[in-house]
N, C-alpha and C positions, 0 to 999 in steps of 0.2 A: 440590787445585787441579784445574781441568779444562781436558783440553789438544785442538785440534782439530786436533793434528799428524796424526794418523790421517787426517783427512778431507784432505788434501791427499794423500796418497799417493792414497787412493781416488778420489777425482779422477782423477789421471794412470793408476794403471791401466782405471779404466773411458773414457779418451779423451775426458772432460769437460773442458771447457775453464770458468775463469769467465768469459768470453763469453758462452758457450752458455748459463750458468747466469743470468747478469742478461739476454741478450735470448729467448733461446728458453721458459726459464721462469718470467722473471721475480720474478726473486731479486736483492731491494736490494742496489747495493752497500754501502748500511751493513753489511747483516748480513756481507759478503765482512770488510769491514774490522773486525768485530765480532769474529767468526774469529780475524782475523789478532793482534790483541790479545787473545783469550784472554778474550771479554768474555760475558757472558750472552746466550744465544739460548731463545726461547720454544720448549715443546718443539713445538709446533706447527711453528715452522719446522725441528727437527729430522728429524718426521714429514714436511715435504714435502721433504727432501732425501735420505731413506732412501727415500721414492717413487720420486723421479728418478733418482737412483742403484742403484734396485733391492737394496738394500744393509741391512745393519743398524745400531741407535744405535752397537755398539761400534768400526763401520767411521767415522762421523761423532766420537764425542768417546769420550774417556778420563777417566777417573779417575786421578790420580796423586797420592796421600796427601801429606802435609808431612812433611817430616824434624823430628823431633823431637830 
């Protein structure tokens, strides 16, 4: 499962807001709500949110296996 809890901390430590994010650099709100549901992001928009955020993939999404 991949989770983008991470990327909301990192968010709030780096003092981004998603405002800042859909008007300053224009980042769809689908992908916010994409996020929020845990839904597929292209890594492309991965790579522009490790730009903005100065950050790395693993500060944006997780990896989290299935319970078996």
């Amino acid at each position: 499962m991949i989770s983008y809890e991470v990327f909301w901390r990192t968010l709030h430590r780096e003092g981004v807001t998603t405002y800042m994010l859909r008007e300053k650099h224009n980042i769809s709100p689908n992908t916010l709500t994409r996020m929020r549901k845990g839904e597929y992001l292209s890594l492309r928009t991965i790579e522009d949110l490790c730009r903005i955020l100065n950050c790395k993939i693993q500060d944006i999404v997780e990896y989290i296996p299935d319970k078996e």
